[in-house]
C-alpha positions as CSV (number, residue, x, y, z in Angstrom):
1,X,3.3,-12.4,11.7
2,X,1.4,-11.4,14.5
3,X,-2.7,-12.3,14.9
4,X,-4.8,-9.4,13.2
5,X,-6.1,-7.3,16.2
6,X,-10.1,-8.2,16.2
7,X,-11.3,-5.0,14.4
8,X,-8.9,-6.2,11.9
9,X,-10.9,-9.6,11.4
10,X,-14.3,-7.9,11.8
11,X,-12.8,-5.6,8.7
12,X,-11.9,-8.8,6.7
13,X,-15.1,-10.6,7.1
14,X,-16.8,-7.4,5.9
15,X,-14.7,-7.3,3.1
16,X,-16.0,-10.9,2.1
17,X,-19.2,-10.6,2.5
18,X,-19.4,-7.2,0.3
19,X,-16.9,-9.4,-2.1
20,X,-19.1,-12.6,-1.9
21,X,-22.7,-10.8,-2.6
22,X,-24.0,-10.8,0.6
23,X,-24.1,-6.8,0.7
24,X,-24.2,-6.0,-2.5
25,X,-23.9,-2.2,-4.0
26,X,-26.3,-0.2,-3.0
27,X,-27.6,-2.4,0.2
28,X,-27.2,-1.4,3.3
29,X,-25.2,-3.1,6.1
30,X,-26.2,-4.0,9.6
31,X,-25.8,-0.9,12.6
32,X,-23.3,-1.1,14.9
33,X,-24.9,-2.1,17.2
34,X,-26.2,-5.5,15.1
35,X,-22.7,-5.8,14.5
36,X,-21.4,-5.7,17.5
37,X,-23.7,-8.4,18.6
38,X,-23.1,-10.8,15.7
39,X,-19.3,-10.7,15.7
40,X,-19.4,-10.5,19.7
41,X,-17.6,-7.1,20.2
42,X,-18.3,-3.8,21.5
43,X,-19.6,-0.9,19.3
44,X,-15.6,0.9,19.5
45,X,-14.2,-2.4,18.3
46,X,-16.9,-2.3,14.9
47,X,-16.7,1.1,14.7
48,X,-12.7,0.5,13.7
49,X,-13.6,-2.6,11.4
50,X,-16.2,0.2,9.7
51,X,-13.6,3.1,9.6
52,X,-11.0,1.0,7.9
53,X,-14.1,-0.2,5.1
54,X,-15.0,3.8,4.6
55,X,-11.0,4.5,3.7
56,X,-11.4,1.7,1.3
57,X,-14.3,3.1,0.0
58,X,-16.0,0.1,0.0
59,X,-18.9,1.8,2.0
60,X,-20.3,5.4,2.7
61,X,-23.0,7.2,4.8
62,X,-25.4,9.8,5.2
63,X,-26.4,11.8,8.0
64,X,-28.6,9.6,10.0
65,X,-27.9,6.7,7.7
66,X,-27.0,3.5,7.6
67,X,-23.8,2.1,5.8
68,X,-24.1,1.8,1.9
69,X,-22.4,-0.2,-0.1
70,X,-20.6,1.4,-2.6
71,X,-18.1,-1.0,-4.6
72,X,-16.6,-4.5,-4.2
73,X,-13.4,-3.9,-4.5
74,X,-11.1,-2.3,-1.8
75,X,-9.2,0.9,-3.1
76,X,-6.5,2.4,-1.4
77,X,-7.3,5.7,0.0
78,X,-4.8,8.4,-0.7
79,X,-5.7,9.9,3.0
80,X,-3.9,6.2,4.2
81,X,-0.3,5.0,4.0
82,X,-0.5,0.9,3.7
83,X,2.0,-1.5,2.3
84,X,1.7,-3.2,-0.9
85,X,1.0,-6.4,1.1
86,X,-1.5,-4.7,3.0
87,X,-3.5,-3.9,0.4
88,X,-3.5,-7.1,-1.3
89,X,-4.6,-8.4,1.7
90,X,-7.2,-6.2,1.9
91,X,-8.6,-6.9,-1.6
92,X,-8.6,-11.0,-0.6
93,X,-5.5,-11.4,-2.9
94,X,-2.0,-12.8,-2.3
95,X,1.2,-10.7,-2.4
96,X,4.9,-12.3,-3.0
97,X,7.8,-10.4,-3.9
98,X,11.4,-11.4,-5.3
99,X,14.3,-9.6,-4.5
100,X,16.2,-9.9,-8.2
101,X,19.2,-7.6,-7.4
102,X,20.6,-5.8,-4.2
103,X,23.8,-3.6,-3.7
104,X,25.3,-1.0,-1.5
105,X,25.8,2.2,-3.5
106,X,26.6,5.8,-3.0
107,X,23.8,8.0,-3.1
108,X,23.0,9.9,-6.7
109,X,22.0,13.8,-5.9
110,X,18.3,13.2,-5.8
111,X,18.2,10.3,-3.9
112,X,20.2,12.1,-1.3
113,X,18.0,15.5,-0.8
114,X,14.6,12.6,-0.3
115,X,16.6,11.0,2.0
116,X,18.5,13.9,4.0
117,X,21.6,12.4,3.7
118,X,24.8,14.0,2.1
119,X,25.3,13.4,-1.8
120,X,27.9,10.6,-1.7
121,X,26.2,8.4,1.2
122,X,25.8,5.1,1.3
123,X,22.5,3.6,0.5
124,X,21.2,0.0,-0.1
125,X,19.8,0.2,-3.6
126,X,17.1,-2.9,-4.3
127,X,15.3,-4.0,-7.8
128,X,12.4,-6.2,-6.6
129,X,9.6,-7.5,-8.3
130,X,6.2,-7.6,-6.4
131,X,3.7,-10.6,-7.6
132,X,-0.4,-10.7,-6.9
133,X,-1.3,-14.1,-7.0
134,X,2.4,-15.3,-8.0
135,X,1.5,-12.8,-11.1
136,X,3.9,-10.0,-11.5
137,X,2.8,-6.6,-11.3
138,X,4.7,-3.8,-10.2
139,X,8.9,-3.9,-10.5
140,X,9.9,-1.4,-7.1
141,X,13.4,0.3,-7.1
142,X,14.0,1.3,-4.0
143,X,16.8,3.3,-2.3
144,X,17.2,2.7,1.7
145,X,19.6,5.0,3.9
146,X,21.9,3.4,5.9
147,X,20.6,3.7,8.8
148,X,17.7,1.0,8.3
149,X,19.9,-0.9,4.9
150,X,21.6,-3.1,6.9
151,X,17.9,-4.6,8.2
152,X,16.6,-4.4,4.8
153,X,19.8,-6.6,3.5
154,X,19.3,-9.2,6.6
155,X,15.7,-10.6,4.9
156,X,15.3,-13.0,3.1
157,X,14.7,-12.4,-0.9
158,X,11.2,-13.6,-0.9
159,X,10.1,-11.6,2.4
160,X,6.5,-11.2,1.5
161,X,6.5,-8.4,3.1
162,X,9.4,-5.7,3.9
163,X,7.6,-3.5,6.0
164,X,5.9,-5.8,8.1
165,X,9.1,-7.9,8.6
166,X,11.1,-4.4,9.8
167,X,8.2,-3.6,12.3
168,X,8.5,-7.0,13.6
169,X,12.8,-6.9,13.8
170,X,13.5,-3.3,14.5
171,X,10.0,-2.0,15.6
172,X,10.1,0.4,12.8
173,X,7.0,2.1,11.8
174,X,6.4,3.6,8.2
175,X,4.3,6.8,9.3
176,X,4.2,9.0,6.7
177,X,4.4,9.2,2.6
178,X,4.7,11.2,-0.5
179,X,3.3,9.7,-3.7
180,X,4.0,11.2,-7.2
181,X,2.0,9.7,-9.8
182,X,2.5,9.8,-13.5
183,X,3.2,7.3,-16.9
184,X,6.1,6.2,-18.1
185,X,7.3,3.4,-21.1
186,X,8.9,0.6,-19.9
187,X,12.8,0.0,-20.2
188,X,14.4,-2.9,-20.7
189,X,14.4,-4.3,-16.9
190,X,10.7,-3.3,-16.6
191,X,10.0,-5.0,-19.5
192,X,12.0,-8.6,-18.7
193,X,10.5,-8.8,-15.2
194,X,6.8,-7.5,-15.9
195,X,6.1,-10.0,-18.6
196,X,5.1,-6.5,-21.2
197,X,7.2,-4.9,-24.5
198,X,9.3,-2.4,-24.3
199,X,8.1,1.1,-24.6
200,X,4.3,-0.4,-23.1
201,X,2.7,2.2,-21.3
202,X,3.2,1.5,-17.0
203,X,1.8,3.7,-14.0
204,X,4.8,5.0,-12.1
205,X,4.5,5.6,-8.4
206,X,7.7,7.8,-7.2
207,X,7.3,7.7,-3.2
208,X,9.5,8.6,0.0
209,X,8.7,7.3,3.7
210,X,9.4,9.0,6.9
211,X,9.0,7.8,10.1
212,X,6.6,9.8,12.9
213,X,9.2,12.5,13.7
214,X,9.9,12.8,10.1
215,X,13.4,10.9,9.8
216,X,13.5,9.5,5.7
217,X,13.2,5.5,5.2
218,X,13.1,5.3,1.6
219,X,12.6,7.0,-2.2
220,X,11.4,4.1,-4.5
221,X,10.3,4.2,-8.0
222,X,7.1,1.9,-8.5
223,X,6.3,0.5,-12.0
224,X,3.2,-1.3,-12.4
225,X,2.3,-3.3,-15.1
226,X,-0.9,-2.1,-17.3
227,X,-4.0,-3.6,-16.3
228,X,-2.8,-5.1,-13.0
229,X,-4.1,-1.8,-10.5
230,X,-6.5,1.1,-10.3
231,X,-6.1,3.9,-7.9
232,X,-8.9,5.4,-7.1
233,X,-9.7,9.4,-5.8
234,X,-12.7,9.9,-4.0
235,X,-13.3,13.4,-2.7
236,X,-15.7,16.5,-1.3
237,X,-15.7,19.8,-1.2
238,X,-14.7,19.0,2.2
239,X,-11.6,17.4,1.4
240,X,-9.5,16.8,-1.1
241,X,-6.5,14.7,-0.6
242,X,-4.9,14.8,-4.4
243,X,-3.0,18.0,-5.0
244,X,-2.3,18.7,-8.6
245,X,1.1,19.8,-10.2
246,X,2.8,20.3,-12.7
247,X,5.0,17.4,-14.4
């Protein structure tokens, strides 16, 4: 895995301190420009390591304000597309994964209108269960289109992370996503692989990922285990990046 770019490791060591006590909710952290001096960068490189704590919303501002503080634990922004690893990372926890069954199959009616290809097409379909801190939490099934399946099926079964391991191989960035989010019971796989009884209540997470001109990567449905995640919405009258809609 490449070295995190430095605004990267300015971000991280943030993220500790907020985590640690350091800057607790409700303090206020250093300008920029005391920053910038302390971590031996210029004011563009913190001003990324800041952007990428607001997202989190770890931190906000006021007009004419300093940073504040306002939680200790990253969230993902809904305004952001990051990788389950990713945000683990973020957070200061560990991600694993477990590929526990992989197959070429033809593409079901559904799967083929997310994934523009023609009802019939072939498409890697993989069960995988995702692990913070070597605990599970979240059972993915995803579908891939052929075009990047073959890639997929090349890594290993523990890749720790799929989308980082396909940017490194094939240069393939994961650009854009659509999240539908709603509650399901869990089935019998779910269940067997997320340590919970059947019929327990899990957060589902039905997304598709496009590259920058819009070409389809993937439809997954994302079943994570009660407890284990919060997602959280922060918005304005500004903005507003959760639409609403019917189930």
């Amino acid at each position: 895995m490449p070295e995190p770019a430095r605004h990267e490791r300015i971000a991280d060591e943030l993220r500790r301190a907020i985590a640690d006590g350091r800057y607790p909710v409700g303090a206020t952290l250093p300008s920029e420009a005391e920053l910038a001096t302390a971590h031996g960068a210029s004011r563009g490189t913190v001003r990324q390591a800041v952007a990428a704590l607001l997202a989190e919303g770890l931190i906000g501002s006021r007009q004419g304000a300093r940073r504040v503080v306002l939680s200790t634990t990253p969230s993902q922004s809904f305004t952001e597309l990051r990788s389950f690893a990713q945000w683990a990372r973020a957070g200061g926890r560990t991600a694993g994964g477990l590929v526990v069954a992989a197959g070429w199959e033809t593409a079901r009616a559904e799967e083929a209108g997310l994934l523009q290809v023609r009802h019939g097409s072939p498409v890697l379909r993989v069960l995988r269960v995702r692990t913070l801190d070597e605990e599970p939490v979240l059972l993915e099934r995803t579908v891939y289109a052929e075009w990047i399946g073959t890639a997929v099926e090349a890594l290993p079964a523990d890749c720790e992370s799929v989308t980082q391991r396909l940017y490194d191989d094939t240069g393939l960035v994961f650009a854009h996503g659509e999240h539908h989010i709603d509650a399901v019971a869990a089935g019998t796989a779910d269940a067997e692989h997320l340590g919970v009884r059947r019929g327990s209540p899990l957060l589902r997470v039905r997304r598709t990922t496009t590259t920058a001109d819009g070409r389809p990567v993937e439809t997954s449905d994302d079943r994570y285990r009660p407890g284990s995640v919060v997602f959280t919405v922060r918005n304005s009258t500004q903005t507003n990046p959760l639409a609403r809609t019917r189930a």
